[in-house]
C-alpha positions in Angstrom: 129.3 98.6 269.0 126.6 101.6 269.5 123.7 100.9 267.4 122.1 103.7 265.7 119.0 103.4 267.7 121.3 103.8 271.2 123.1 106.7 269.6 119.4 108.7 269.1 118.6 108.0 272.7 122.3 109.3 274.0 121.5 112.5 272.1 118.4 112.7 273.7 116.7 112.7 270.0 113.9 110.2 271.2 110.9 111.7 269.2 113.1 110.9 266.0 112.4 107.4 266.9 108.5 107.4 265.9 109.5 109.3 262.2 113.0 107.3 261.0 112.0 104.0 259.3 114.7 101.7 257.5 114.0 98.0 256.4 112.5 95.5 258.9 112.8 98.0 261.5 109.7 100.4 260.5 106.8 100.7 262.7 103.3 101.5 260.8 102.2 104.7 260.0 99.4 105.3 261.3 96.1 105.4 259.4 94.1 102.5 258.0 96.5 99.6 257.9 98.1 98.2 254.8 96.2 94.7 254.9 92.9 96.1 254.4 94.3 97.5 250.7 95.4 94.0 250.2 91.9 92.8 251.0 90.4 94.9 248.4 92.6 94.0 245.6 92.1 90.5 246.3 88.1 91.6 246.7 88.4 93.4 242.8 89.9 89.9 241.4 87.2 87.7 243.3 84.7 89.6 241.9 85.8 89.3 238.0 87.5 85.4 238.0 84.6 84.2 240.8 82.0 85.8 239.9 83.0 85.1 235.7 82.8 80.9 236.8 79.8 81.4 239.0 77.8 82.7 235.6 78.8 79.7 233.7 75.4 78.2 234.3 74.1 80.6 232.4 75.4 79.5 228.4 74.1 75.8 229.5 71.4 75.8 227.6 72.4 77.9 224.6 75.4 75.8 224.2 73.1 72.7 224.3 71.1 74.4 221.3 74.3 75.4 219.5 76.5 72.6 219.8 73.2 69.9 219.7 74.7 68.2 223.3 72.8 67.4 226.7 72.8 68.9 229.9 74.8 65.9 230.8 77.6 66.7 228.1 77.9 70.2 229.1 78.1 68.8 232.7 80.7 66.5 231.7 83.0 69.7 230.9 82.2 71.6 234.4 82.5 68.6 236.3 86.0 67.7 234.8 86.5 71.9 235.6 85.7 71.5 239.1 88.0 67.9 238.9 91.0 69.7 237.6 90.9 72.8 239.9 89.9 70.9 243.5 93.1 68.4 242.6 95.3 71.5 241.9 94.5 73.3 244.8 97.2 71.8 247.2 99.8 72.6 244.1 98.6 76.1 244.3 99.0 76.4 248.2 101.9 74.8 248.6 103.5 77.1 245.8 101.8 79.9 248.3 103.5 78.6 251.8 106.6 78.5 249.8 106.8 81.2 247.3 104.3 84.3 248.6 100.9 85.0 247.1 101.9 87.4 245.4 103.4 85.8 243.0 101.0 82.9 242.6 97.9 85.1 242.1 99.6 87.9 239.5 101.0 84.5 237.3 97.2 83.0 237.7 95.4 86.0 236.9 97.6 86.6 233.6 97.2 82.7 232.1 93.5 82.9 233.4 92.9 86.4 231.2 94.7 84.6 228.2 92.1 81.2 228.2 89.1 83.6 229.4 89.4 85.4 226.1 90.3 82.2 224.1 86.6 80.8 225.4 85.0 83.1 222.8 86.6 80.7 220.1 85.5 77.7 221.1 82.9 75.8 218.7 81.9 72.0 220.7 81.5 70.5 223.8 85.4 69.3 223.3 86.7 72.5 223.7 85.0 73.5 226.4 86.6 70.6 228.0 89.6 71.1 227.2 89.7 75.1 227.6 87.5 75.6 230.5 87.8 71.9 232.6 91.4 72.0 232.1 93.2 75.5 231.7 91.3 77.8 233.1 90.1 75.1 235.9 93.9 74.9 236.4 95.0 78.4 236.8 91.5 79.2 238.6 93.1 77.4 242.0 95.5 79.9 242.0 93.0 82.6 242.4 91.2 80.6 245.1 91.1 81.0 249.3 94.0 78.6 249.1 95.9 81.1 247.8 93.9 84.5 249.0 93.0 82.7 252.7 96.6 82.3 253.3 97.5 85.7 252.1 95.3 87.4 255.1 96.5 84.7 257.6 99.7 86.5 257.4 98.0 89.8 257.5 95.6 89.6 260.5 95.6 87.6 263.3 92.4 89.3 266.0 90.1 90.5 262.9 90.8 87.2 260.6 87.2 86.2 260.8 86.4 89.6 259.4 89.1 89.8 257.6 87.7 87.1 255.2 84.4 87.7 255.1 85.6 90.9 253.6 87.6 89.1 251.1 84.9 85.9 250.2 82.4 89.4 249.6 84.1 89.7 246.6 83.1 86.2 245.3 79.5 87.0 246.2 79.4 90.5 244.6 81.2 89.0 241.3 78.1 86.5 241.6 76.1 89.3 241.8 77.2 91.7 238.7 78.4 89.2 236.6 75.8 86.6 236.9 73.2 89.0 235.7 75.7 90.7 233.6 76.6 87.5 231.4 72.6 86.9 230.8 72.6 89.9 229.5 75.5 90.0 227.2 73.9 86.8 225.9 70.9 88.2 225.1 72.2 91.1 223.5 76.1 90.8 222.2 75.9 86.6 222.2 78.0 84.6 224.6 81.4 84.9 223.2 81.0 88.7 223.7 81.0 87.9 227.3 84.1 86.3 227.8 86.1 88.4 226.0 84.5 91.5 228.4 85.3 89.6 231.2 89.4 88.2 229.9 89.9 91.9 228.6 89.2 93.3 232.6 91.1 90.2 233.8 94.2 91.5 232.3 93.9 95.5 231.6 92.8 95.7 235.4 93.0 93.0 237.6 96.8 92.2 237.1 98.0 95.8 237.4 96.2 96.4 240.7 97.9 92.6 242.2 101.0 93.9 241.2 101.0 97.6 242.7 99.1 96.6 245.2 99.7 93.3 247.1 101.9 92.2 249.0 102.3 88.5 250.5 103.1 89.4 254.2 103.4 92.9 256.2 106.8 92.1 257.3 107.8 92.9 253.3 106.2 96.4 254.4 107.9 96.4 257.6 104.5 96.2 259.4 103.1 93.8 261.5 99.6 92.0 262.0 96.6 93.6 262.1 98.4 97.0 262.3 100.1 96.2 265.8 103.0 98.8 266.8 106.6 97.6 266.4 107.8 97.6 270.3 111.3 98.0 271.3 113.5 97.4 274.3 115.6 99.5 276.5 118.5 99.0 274.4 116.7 100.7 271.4 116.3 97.0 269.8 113.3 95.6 268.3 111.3 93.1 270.6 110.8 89.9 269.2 107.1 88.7 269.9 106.3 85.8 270.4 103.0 84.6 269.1 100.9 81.9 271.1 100.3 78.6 269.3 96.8 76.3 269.4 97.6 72.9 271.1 97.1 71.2 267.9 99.8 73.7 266.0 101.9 72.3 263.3 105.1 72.7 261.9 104.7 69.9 259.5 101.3 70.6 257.4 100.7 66.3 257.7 100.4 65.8 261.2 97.1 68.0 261.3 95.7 64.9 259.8 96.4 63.2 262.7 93.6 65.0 264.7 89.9 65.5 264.5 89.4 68.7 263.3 90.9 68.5 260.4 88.8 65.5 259.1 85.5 67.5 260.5 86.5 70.6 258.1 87.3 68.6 255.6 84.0 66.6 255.4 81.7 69.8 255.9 83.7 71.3 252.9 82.9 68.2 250.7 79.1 68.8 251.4 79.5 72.4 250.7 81.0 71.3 247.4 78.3 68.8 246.7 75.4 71.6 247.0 77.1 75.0 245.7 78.8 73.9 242.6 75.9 72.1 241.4 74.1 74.9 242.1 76.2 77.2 239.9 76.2 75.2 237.0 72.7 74.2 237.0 70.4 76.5 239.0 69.4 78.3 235.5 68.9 75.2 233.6 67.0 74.1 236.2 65.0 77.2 237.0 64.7 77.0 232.8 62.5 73.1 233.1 60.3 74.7 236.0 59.1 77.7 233.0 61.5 80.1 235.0 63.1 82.7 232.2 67.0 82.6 232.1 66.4 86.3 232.5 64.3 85.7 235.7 66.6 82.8 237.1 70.0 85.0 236.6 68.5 88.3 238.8 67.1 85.9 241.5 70.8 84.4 241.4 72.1 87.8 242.1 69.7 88.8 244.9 71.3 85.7 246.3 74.5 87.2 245.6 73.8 90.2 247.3 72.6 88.7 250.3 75.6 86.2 250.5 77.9 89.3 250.6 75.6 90.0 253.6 75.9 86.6 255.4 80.2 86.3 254.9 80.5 89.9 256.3 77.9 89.2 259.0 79.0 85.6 259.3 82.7 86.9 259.3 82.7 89.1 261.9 80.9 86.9 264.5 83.2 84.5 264.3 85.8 87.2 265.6 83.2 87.0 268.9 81.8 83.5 269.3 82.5 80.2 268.3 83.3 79.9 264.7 82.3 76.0 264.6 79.2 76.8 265.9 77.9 79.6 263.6 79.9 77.4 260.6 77.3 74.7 261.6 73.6 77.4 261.7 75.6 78.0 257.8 74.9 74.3 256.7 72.0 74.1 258.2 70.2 76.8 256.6 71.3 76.1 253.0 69.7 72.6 253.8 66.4 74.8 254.3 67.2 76.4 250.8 67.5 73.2 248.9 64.4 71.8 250.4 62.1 74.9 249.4 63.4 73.8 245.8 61.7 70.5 246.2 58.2 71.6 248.0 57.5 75.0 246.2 56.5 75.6 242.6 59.3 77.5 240.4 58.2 80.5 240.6 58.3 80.6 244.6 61.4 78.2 244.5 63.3 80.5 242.6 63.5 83.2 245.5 62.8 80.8 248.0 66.6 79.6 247.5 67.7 83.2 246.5 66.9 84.6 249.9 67.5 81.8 252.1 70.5 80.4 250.6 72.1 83.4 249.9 72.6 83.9 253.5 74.5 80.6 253.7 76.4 80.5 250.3 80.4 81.3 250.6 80.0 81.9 254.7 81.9 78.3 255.2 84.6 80.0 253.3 85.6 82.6 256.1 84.8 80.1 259.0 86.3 76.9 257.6 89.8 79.1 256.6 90.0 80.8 260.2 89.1 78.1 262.4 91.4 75.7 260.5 94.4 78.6 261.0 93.0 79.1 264.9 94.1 75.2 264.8 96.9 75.0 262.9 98.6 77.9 262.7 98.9 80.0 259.3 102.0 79.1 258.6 100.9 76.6 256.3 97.6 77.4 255.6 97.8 77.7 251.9 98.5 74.1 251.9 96.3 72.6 254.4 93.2 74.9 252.7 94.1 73.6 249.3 93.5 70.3 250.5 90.7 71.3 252.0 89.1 73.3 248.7 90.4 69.9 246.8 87.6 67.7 249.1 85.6 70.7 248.2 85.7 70.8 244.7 85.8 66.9 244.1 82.3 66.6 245.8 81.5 69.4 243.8 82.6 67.5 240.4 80.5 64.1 241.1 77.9 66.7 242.1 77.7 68.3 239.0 78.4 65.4 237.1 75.3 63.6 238.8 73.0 66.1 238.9 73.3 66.4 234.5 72.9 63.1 234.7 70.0 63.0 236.9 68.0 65.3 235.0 68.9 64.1 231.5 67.2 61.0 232.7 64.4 62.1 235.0 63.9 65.4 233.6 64.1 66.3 237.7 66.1 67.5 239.8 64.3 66.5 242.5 65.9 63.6 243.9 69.8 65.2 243.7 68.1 68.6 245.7 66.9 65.6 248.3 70.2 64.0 248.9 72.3 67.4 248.7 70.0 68.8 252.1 70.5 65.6 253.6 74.4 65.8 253.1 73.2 69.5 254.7 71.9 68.2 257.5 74.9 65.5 258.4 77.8 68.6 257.7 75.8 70.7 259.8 76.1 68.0 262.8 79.7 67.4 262.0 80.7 71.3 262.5 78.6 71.7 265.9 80.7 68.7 266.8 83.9 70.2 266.7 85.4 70.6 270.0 86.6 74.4 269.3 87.2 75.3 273.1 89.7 72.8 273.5 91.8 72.5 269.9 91.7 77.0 268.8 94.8 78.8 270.0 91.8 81.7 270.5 91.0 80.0 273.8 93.7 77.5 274.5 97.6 78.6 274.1 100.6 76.5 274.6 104.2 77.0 273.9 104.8 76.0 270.2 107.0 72.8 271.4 103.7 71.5 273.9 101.8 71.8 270.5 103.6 69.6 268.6 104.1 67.2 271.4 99.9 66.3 271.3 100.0 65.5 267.8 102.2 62.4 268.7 99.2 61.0 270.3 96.7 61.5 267.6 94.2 63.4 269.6 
C-alpha cells in the first residue's frame, strides 16, 4: 500500500511536504518553539503559589500577637507544612510520570486557590495547622519541580539547564512581588486580605492559562525536543530517533538508588532544605529581634529575590556549558557565606549581607540538581525520582524550621541554628564537587540504553 507521503513524492508535490501536517506526523512551524510558552505558564503559577508560601514568614509575628502563641507554635504549623508537602512529593511525581503534568498541576492549582482563600478564615494556631500544614502543604507538591521539572525534561533536552533556570525564575520573582506585597497588604488591608488577593489570582488566572496553555509533552503537539525538525526517510516515513542514554539510565526509577549520584543529590538537597525553608519562615521574625522593621526585612527579602532570578538564569545556562556538579557545588558554598554574615554582622548590615549574597545561591540547586539528576537518569521518570528528591528536601526543611522556633523561643537567638545550617553548607558543598559528572551524565558519556541498565546490576 502507497502511503500518502509516497503518493506526494510520485506527483512530484515535494514542497507540499513542509506545509501538510496531520497527528504525530507534523513537523514544527517554525518560530519560537512551543516549550518556551509552557515555560512561562508554569513561570506565572511559580510566581503566585511560590512566591504566596515564601511570604509566609511575614504574618509570624502578627499571628503570635493575635492568636497569643510563640514563634515555636507558629513553627510547629510550617514545619508540619513543609512535613506534609516533602512526603507527598513522590505521590505527586509519580502521578506526573504516569498521568502528564498537565493534569496534575491544573487539579493542584484549583484545590490550592480553594484553601488559599479559606486561610483568611482561620482564627488559632490549629487551623493553621490543619489548613496550611496539611491541605495546602498537600496540593502545594503538585505545583512543585517534581511536577514542573519533569514537564521541561520532556520538552528540552540541549537547553534543559536553561530551560529551568527559566522556570525556578518564577519562584524567585513570586518571592520578590509577593514577599513585599504581603507586608504590605498587612499593614494596610490586614493579613486575611492577603490571602484572598493571592487564592482569587490563583483561580481567575492561573488555572485558565495551565489549561490553554500547557501541555505535558511536545509529541501531544506533534513537535519534538527543543524544537528539533521531524526527519523523514526515502520512503516518505518518519525517522525514528533514537536518543542516547547515560550509563547509569533507568528504566525502573529504584535502581538509581543503587548508584552514587543519586545519594549525593539527594544529601545536598537535604541541606538546601535545612537552610532555605528556615529561612522563609523565619528571616522576618528574626530580622524583627535584631530591631529590623518587618517593612525593612520584607524589601531586603525581595532584593534577594531579584537577584536569585539572576543566579537560576545565570546558574542555568552554565550548566548547559560546564559541569553542572561543579557550579551546583560554588551554589552551596556561597549561601554558606550568606548564613555566616548573619552571625558576624549587626542587623542592619546582616539584613543585606544575606540579601545580596544569598540571593545569588537561593533556588539555583533547583535547575542543577533536576538536570543533572535527568543527565543521569534519564527523564523518563524524573517526576518520581525529583519528588524523592524534593521529599529529602523538604523533610530537612521541617526539623529545620521546627528547630530553629524552638531555638529562638529558648535562646532568644538564632545564632547557633545560622552556625550549624553553613556548616551543613560547607559539607553539601563538598558532596556536589564530589560527584563524578564525567563519567555517570549521558552529556559526556552515551551507551546504548541496554549497556545502561546492565551497570546498575553492579551498584556502581
Amino acid at each position: 500500500m502507497v502511503s500518502w507521503r509516497q503518493l506526494v513524492r510520485r506527483l512530484g508535490l515535494d514542497f507540499l511536504m513542509s506545509t501538510i501536517n496531520t497527528g504525530s506526523e507534523k513537523t514544527p512551524k517554525k518560530g519560537v518553539y512551543y516549550g518556551w510558552y509552557v515555560i512561562a505558564a508554569m513561570f506565572f503559577v511559580g510566581v503566585a503559589a511560590t512566591g504566596s508560601r515564601m511570604g509566609f514568614g511575614v504574618f509570624v509575628e502578627t499571628w503570635e500577637k493575635e492568636w497569643g502563641v510563640s514563634t515555636a507554635a507558629i513553627s510547629v504549623a510550617a514545619a508540619i507544612g513543609a512535613l506534609v508537602s516533602g512526603l507527598t512529593q513522590p505521590i505527586f511525581g509519580r502521578l506526573t510520570d504516569k498521568y502528564g503534568g498537565r493534569n496534575v498541576l491544573i487539579l493542584s492549582l484549583v484545590v490550592s486557590g480553594v484553601a488559599t482563600l479559606g486561610m483568611a478564615t482561620i482564627s488559632n494556631v490549629f487551623g493553621l495547622i490543619i489548613l496550611y500544614g496539611f491541605v495546602l502543604s498537600f496540593v502545594f507538591a503538585g505545583l512543585t519541580p517534581a511536577v514542573t521539572g519533569a514537564v521541561v525534561a520532556q520538552w528540552f533536552e540541549r537547553r534543559r539547564g536553561m530551560a529551568m533556570g527559566v522556570l525556578m525564575a518564577g519562584a524567585a520573582v513570586g518571592a520578590m512581588v509577593m514577599v513585599p506585597f504581603l507586608s504590605y497588604a498587612l499593614i494596610e488591608f490586614g493579613w486575611q486580605s492577603a490571602w484572598v488577593i493571592i487564592g482569587v489570582a490563583m483561580l481567575v488566572l492561573g488555572v485558565p492559562v495551565l489549561y490553554l496553555v500547557v501541555r505535558s509533552t511536545p509529541q501531544e503537539m506533534g513537535l519534538n525536543p527543543d524544537g528539533d525538525e521531524t526527519v523523514f526517510t526515502s520512503t516518505g516515513e518518519v525517522e525514528i530517533k533514537v536518543r542516547p542514554v547515560g550509563p547509569k539510565y533507568v528504566d525502573d526509577w529504584k535502581k538509581s538508588y543503587r548508584s552514587a549520584p543519586m545519594w549525593q543529590l539527594t544529601f545536598g538537597f537535604v541541606v538546601c532544605g535545612i537552610t532555605s525553608t528556615s529561612m522563609t519562615i523565619h528571616f522576618v521574625r528574626w530580622a524583627i529581634s535584631e530591631d529590623v522593621s518587618v517593612g525593612y526585612a520584607a524589601f531586603a527579602f525581595g532584593v534577594l529575590s531579584v537577584l536569585n532570578a539572576v543566579g537560576v538564569l545565570s546558574m542555568g545556562i552554565l550548566s548547559d556549558k560546564m559541569q553542572r556538579k561543579n557550579l551546583l557545588g560554588l551554589v552551596y558554598l556561597t549561601r554558606a557565606v550568606a548564613f555566616v554574615s548573619l552571625i558576624v554582622f549587626p542587623g542592619n548590615i546582616a539584613v543585606w549581607a544575606f540579601a545580596f549574597i544569598g540571593g545569588l545561591s537561593w533556588l539555583a540547586t533547583v535547575p542543577m540538581t533536576s538536570s543533572l539528576a535527568a543527565d543521569v537518569y534519564g527523564a523518563r521518570n524524573l517526576g518520581t525520582l525529583f519528588g524523592f528528591t524534593l521529599m529529602a528536601h523538604q523533610l530537612g526543611g521541617a526539623a529545620a524550621v521546627l528547630l530553629f522556633g524552638m531555638a529562638f523561643t529558648a535562646w532568644g537567638s538564632y545564632d547557633a541554628p545560622f552556625a550549624v545550617g553553613a556548616a551543613t553548607l560547607v559539607a553539601a558543598g563538598i558532596v556536589s564537587f564530589s560527584i563524578n559528572e564525567k563519567k555517570h551524565s549521558v552529556r559526556y558519556v552515551q551507551v546504548p540504553a541496554g549497556a545502561a541498565l546492565d551497570s546498575l546490576e553492579d551498584g556502581v
